[in-house]
C-alpha positions as CSV (number, residue, x, y, z in Angstrom):
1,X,-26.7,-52.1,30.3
2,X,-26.2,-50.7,26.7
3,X,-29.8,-49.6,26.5
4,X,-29.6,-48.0,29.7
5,X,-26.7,-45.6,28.5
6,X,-28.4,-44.8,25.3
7,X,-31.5,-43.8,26.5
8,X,-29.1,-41.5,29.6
9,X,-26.8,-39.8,26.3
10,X,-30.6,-39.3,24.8
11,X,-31.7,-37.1,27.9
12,X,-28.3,-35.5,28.0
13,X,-28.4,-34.4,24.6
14,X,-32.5,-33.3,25.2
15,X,-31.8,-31.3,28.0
16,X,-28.3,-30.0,26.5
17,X,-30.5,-28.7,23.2
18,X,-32.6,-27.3,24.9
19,X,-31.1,-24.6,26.7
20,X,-28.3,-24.8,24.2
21,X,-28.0,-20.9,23.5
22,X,-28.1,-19.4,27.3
23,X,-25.0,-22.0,27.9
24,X,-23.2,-20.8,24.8
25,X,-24.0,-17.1,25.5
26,X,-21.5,-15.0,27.2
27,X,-24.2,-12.4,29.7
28,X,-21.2,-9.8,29.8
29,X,-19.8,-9.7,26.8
30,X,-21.3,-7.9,23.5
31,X,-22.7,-10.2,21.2
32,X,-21.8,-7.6,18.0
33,X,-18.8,-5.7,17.8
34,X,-18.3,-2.1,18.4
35,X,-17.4,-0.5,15.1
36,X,-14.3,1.6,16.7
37,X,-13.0,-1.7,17.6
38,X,-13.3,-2.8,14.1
39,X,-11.9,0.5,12.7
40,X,-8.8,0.5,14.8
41,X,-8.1,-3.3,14.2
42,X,-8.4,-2.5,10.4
43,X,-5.9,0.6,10.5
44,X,-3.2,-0.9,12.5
45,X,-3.3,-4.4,10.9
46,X,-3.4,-3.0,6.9
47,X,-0.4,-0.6,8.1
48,X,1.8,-3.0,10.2
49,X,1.5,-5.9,7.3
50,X,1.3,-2.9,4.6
51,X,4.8,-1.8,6.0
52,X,6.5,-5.2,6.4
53,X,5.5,-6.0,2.5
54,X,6.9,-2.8,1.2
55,X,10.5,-3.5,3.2
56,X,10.8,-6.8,2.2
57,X,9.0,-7.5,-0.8
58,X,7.9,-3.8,-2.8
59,X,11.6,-2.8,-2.1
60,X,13.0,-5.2,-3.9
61,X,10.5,-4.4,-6.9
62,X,11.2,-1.1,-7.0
63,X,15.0,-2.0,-6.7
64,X,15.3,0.2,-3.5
65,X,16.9,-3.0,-1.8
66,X,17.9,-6.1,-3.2
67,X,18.2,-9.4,-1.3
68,X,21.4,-11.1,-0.6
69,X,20.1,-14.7,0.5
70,X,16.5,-16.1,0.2
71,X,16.1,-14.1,-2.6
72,X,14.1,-16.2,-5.5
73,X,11.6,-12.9,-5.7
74,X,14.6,-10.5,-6.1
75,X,15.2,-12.7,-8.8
76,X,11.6,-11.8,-10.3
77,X,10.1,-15.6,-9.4
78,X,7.3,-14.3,-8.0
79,X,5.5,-17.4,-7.8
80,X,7.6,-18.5,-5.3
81,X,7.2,-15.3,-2.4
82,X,9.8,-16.3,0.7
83,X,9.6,-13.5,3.1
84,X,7.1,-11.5,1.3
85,X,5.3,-10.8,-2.0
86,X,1.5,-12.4,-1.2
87,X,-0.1,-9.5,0.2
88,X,-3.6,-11.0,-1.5
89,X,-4.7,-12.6,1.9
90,X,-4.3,-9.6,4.1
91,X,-5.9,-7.0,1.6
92,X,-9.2,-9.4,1.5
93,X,-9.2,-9.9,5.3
94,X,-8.5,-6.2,6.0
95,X,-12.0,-5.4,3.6
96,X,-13.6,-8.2,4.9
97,X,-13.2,-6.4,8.5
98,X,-13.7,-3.2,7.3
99,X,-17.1,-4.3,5.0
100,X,-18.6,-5.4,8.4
101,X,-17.7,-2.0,9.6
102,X,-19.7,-0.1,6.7
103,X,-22.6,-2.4,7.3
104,X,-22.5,-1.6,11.0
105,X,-22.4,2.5,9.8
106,X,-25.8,2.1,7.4
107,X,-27.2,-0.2,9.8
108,X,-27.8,2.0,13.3
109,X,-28.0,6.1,12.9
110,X,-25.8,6.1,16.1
111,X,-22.5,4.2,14.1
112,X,-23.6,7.2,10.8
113,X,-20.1,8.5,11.2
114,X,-17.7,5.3,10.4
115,X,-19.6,5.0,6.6
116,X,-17.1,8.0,5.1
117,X,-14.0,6.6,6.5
118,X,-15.1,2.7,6.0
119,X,-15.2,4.2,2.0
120,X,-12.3,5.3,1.9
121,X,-10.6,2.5,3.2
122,X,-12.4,0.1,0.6
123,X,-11.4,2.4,-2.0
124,X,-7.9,2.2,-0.9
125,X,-7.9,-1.7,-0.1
126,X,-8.7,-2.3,-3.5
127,X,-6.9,0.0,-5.3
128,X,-3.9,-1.5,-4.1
129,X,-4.9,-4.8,-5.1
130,X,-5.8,-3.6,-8.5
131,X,-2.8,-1.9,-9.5
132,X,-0.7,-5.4,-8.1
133,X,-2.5,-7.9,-9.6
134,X,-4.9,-5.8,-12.0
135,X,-8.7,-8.0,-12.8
136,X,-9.9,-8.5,-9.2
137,X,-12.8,-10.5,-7.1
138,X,-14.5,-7.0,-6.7
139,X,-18.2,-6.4,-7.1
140,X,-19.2,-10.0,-5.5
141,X,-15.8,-10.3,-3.2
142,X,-17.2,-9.4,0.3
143,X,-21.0,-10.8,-0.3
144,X,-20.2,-13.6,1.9
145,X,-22.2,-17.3,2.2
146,X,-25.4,-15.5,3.6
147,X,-26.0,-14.2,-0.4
148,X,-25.0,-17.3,-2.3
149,X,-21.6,-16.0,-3.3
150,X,-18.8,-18.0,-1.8
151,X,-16.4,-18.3,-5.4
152,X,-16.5,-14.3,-6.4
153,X,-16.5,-13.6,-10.2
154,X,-13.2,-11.1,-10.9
155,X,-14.0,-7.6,-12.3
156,X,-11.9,-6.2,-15.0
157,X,-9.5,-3.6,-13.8
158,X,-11.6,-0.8,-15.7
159,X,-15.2,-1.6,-14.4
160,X,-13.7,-1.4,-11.0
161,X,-12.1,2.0,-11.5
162,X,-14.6,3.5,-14.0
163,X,-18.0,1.7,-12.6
164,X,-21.0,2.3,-11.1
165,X,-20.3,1.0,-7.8
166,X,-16.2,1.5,-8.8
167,X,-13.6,3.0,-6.8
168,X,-13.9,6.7,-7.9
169,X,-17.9,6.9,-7.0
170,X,-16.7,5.0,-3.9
171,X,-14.8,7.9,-3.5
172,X,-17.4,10.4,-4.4
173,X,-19.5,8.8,-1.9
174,X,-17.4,9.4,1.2
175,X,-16.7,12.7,0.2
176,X,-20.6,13.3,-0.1
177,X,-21.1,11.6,3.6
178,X,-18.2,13.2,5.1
179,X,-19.3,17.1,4.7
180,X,-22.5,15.7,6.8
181,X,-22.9,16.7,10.3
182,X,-23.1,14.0,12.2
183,X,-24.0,16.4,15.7
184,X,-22.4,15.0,18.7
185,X,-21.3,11.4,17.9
186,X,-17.8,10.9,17.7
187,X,-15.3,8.9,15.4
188,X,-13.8,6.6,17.9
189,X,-10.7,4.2,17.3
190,X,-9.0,6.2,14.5
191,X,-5.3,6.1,14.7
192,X,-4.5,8.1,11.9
193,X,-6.7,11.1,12.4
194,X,-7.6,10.7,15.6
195,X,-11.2,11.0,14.7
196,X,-10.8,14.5,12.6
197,X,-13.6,13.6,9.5
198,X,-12.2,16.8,7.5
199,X,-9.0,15.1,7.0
200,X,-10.6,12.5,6.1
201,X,-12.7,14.4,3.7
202,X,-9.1,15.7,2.2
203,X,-8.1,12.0,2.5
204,X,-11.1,11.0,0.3
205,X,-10.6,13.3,-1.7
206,X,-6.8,13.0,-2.2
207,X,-7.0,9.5,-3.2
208,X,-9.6,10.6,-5.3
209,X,-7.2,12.8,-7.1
210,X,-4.4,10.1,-7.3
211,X,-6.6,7.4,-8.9
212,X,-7.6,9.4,-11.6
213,X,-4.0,10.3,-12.0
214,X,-2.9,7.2,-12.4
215,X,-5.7,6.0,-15.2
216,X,-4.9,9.2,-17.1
217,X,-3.3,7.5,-20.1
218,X,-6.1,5.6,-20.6
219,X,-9.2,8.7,-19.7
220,X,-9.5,11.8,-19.9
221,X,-9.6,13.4,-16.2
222,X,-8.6,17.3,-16.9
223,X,-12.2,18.0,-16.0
224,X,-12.2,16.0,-12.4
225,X,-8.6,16.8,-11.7
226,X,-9.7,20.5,-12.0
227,X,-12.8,20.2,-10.0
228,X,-10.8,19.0,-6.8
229,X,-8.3,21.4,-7.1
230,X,-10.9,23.7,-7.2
231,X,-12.8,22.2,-4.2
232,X,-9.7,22.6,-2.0
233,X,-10.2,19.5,-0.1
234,X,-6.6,18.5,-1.0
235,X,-4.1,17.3,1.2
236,X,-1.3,20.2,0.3
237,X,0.0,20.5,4.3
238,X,1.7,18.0,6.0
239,X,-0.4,18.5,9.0
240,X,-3.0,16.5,7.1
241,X,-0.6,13.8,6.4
242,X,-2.5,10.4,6.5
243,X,0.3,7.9,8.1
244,X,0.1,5.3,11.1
245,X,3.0,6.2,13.4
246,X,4.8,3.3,15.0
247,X,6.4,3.7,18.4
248,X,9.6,1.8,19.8
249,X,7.6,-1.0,21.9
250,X,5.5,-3.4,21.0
251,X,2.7,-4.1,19.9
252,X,3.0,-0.7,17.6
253,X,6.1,-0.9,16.4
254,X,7.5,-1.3,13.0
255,X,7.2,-5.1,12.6
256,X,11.6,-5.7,11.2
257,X,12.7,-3.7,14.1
258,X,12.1,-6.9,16.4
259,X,13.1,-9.3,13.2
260,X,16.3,-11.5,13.8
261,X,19.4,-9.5,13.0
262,X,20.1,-12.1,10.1
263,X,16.8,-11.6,8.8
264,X,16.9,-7.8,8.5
265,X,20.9,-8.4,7.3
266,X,19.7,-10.1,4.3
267,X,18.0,-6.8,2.2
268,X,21.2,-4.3,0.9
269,X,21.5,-1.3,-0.7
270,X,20.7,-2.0,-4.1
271,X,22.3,-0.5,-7.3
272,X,19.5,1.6,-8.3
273,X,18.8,3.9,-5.9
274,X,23.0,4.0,-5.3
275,X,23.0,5.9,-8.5
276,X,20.1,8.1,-7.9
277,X,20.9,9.3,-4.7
278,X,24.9,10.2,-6.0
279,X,23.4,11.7,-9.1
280,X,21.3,13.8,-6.4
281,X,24.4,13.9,-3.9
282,X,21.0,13.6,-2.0
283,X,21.7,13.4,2.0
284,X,18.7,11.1,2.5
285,X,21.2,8.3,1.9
286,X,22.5,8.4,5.5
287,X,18.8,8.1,6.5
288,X,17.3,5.4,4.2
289,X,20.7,3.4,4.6
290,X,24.2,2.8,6.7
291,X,27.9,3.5,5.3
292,X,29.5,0.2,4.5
293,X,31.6,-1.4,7.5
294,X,34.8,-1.5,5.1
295,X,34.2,1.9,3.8
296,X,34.0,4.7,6.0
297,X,31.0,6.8,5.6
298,X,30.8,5.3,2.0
299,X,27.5,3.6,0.5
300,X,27.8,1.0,-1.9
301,X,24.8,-1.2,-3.5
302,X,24.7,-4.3,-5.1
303,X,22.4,-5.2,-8.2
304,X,19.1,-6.8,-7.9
305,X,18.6,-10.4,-8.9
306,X,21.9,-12.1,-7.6
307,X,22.0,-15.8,-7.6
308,X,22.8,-16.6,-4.0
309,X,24.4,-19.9,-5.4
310,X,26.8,-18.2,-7.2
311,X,27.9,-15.1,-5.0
312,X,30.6,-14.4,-3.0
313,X,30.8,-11.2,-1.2
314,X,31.2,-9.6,2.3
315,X,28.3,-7.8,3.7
316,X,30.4,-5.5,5.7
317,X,31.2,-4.3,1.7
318,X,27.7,-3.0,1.0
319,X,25.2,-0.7,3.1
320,X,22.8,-2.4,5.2
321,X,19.3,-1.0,5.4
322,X,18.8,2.3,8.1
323,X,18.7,3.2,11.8
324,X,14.9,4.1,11.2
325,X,13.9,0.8,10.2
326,X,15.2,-1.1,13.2
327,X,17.2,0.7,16.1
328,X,15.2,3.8,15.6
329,X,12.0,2.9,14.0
330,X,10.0,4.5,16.4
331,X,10.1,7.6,14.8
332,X,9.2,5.5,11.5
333,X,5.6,6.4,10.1
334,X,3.9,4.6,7.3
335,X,1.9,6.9,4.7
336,X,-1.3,5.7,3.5
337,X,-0.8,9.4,1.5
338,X,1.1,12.7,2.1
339,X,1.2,15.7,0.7
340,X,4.4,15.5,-0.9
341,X,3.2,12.5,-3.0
342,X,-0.2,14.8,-4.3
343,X,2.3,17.5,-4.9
344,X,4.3,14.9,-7.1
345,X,1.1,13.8,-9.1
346,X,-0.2,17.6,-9.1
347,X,3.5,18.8,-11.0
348,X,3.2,16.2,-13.2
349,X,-0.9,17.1,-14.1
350,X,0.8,20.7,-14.1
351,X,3.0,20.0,-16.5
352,X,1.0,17.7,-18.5
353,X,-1.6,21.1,-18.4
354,X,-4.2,18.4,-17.1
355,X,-5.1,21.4,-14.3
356,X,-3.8,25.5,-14.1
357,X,-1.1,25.4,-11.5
358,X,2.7,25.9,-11.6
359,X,4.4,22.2,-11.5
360,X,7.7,24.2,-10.9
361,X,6.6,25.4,-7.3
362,X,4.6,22.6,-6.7
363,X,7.6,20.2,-7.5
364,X,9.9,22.3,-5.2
365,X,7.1,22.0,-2.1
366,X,7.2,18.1,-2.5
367,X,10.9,17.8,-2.8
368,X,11.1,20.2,0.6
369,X,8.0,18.1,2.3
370,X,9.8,14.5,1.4
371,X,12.7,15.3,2.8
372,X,11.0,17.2,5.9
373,X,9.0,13.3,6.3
374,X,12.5,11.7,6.4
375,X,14.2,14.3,9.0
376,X,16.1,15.5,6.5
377,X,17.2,19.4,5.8
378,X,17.3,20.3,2.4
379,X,20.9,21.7,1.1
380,X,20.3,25.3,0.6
381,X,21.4,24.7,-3.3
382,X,19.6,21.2,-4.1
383,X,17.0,22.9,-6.0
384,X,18.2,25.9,-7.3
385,X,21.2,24.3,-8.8
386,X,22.3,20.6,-10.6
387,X,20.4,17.9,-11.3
388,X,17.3,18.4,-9.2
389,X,16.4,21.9,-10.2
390,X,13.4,22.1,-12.1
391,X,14.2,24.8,-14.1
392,X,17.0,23.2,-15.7
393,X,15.7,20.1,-16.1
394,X,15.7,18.5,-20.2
395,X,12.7,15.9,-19.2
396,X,10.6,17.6,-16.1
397,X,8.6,14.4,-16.1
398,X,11.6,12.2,-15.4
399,X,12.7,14.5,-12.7
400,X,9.1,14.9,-10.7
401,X,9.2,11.0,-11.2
402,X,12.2,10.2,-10.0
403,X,12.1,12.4,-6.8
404,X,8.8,11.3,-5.6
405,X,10.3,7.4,-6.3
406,X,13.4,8.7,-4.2
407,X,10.8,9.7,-1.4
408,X,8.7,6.2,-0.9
409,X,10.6,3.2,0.1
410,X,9.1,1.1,2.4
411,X,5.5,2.6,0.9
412,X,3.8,-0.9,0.2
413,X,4.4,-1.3,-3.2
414,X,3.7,2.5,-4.1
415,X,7.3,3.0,-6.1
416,X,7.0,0.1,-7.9
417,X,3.3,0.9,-9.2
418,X,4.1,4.0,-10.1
419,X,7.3,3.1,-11.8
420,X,5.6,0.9,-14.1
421,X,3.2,3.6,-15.0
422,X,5.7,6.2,-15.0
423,X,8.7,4.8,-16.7
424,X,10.5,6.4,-13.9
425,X,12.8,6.0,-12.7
426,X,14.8,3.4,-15.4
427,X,15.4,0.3,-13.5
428,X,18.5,-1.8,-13.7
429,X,18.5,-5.2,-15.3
430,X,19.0,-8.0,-13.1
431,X,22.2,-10.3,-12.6
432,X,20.5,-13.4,-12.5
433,X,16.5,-13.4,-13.9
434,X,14.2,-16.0,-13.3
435,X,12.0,-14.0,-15.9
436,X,14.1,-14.4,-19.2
437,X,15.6,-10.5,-18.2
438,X,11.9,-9.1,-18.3
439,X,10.9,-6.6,-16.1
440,X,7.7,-7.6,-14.0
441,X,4.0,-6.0,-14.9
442,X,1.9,-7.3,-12.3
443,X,1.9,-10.0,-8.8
444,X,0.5,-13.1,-10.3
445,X,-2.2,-14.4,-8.5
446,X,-1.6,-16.6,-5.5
447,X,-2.0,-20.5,-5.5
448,X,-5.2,-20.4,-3.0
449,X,-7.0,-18.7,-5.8
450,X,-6.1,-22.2,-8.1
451,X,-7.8,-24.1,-5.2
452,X,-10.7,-22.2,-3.4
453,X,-11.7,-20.1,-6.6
454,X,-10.9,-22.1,-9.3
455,X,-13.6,-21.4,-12.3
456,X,-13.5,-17.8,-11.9
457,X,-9.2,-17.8,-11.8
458,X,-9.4,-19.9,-14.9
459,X,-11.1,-17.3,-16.5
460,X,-8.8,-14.4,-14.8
461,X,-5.8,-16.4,-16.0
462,X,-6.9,-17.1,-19.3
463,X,-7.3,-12.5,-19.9
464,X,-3.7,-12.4,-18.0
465,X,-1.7,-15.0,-20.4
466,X,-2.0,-17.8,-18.4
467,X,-1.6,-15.8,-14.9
468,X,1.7,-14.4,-16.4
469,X,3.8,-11.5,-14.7
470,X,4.4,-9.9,-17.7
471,X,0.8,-9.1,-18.7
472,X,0.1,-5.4,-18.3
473,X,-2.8,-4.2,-16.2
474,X,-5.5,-2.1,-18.1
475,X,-4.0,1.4,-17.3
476,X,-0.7,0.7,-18.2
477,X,-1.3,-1.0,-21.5
């Protein structure tokens, strides 16, 4: 009897094999995906996870919120992330997705148009996780098993700005493809431009300016700088505003405005930007958060860094986060970059006489085009008189960095990056530190890089003081 079923699950498993692929091939479904699938899935998923990290993880960072409860990376133990603070794993799947979709573009004439925006993206993409973490899986990071690479070596933050294949001739590159005509094929599945490839030239070419911008202490870049001001590809109207815009229903909406009421309850006011906004009497307050529940139309923050162990308070004390980020949050938008943050980093390479323009009116056009983002009227004497005027100002550079830090909460980790290369604005110390009072330099790198990559984060750890928080990435040190 046994050799009777043997030789039957042999003849099973012959006639299976042999016709294995027609059974296992779908006849009405594409075997390869279409690329504006792949470009829609790759803006809405790095803008919806992008948004989520900057309100509960780059806020507290930047010490626009603080955390009342749960709060062991308010505290600056950023080993430990709790609701946020590990945006590593997204950042590599969002380029993984989007290096299929390049491939895709150089691989059939007909998909020609997605290479300039899939560049930009990857420029982006691993900008940000340069400037967070600083030396990088780069160069061999999205080779994948069919070339041999499955444990990527990590680039040092300068070869992957400054390199041959780095971000700024990544960035050269899409600019390059994106004056092309591509005739009548279209740019399908783009929910930030709706398929317009000269904003995305100005996008390209934006980015291109900020990146350079921010490795200026370390470079000279007067001479590029002046070039794309000169080019006038520049993102200088906010009709050419690169953001995702979230509606009120899913599955676009802004991912805390469905979050459990405690949940969204547990990230306050904090301290830091109390003081900045009443040094501004700046009406964005109302906006960004609520008046205290025991105070009316007061706002009150709380410092970063409180040991939830040891604190006693009522929340109905201190101002909860805005209206736009839960009951309203349909009218929220996400910036990957706007013109009022160029304008900021074109007063400051004004000032700094990196390129011939006037920072004064260009610092005065951002302050009008933040608050114009945030639905906010200007008061008529905000910039003519007190402590926003330009004019009047004893350090310009403080001012223009503070007021484009006022202008970006909830942008990933933007005003915490460009705090740390800034100096702007100065943060508070923390109640309670879990990083002997030091003020954070970088994300250390996550524990799945101990396990799957583990000779090449040896070495990574080894240039960053044993993976410490406090090392300083190359273009701030």
């Amino acid at each position: 009897m046994k050799n009777y079923i043997i030789i039957l699950v042999i003849l099973l498993m012959t006639a299976c094999d042999a016709d294995f692929t027609n059974i296992n091939t779908n006849p009405v479904v594409s075997v390869s995906v279409q690329p504006e699938f792949l470009l829609r899935k790759v803006l809405f998923e790095y803008s919806e996870n992008a948004s989520y990290e900057g309100f509960v993880a780059g806020n507290l960072l930047a010490q626009y919120f603080m955390a009342v409860d749960f709060n062991l990376f308010d505290r600056h133990g950023l080993t430990q992330p709790q609701y946020g603070g590990n945006p590593w794993p997204f950042l590599y799947e969002n380029l993984r997705d989007n290096e299929i979709l390049l491939q895709l573009s150089r691989q059939n004439p007909t998909f020609a148009i997605y290479e300039g925006p899939a560049l930009v993206i990857k420029a982006m993409l691993f900008a940000n996780l340069t400037d967070l973490y600083g030396d990088v899986p780069y160069s061999e990071a999205l080779k994948g098993k069919s070339s041999g690479v499955v444990f990527p070596a990590y680039d040092s933050q300068e070869e992957i700005y400054l390199g041959e294949e780095g971000l700024l001739m990544l960035l050269t590159l899409a600019s390059e493809k994106l004056r092309l005509s591509y005739g009548p094929n279209r740019l399908i599945g783009d929910v930030i431009y709706n398929g317009n490839l000269q904003n995305w030239l100005s996008l390209a070419e934006s980015l291109r300016f900020k990146l350079l911008m921010r490795i200026s202490g370390k470079v000279d870049v007067r001479e590029q700088l002046s070039k794309l001001v000169q080019d006038g590809y520049l993102i200088i109207n906010p009709e050419s505003n690169a953001v995702f815009r979230f509606t009120s229903a899913q599955p676009n909406n802004f991912r805390m405005s469905t979050a459990r009421i405690g949940d969204f309850n547990l990230f306050l006011m904090s301290e830091t930007i109390q003081r900045q906004l009443e040094r501004f009497n700046d009406p964005r307050v109302g906006v960004y958060f609520r008046p205290s529940a025991n105070g009316e139309n007061q706002f009150r923050g709380l410092r970063n860094g409180q040991d939830a162990s040891q604190l006693s308070i009522s929340i109905a004390d201190f101002s909860l986060s805005g209206r736009i980020f839960r009951e309203a949050a349909g009218s929220m938008k996400f910036p990957w970059l706007t013109s009022f943050e160029l304008k900021f980093l074109m007063a400051e390479a004004a000032h700094k006489g990196f390129v011939q323009l006037d920072a004064s009116v260009l610092y005065q056009e951002a302050v009008k085009e933040a608050f114009e983002y945030w639905g906010v009227a200007v008061p008529s004497n905000y910039l003519v008189h007190g402590p926003a005027s330009f004019d009047s100002a004893e350090d310009k550079l403080e001012l223009i960095g503070t007021q484009k830090w006022l202008s970006m909460p909830v942008n990933f980790y933007e005003g915490w990056i460009e705090q740390r290369r800034t100096g702007f604005p100065l943060l508070l110390p923390l109640v309670a530190s879990l990083n002997d009072g030091l003020m954070p330099n970088r994300l250390p790198y996550p524990a799945s890089e101990i396990a799957l990559n583990n000779q090449n984060f040896l070495v990574a750890s080894g240039n960053t003081n044993g993976n410490s928080i406090n090392a300083k990435v190359w273009w701030a040190q």
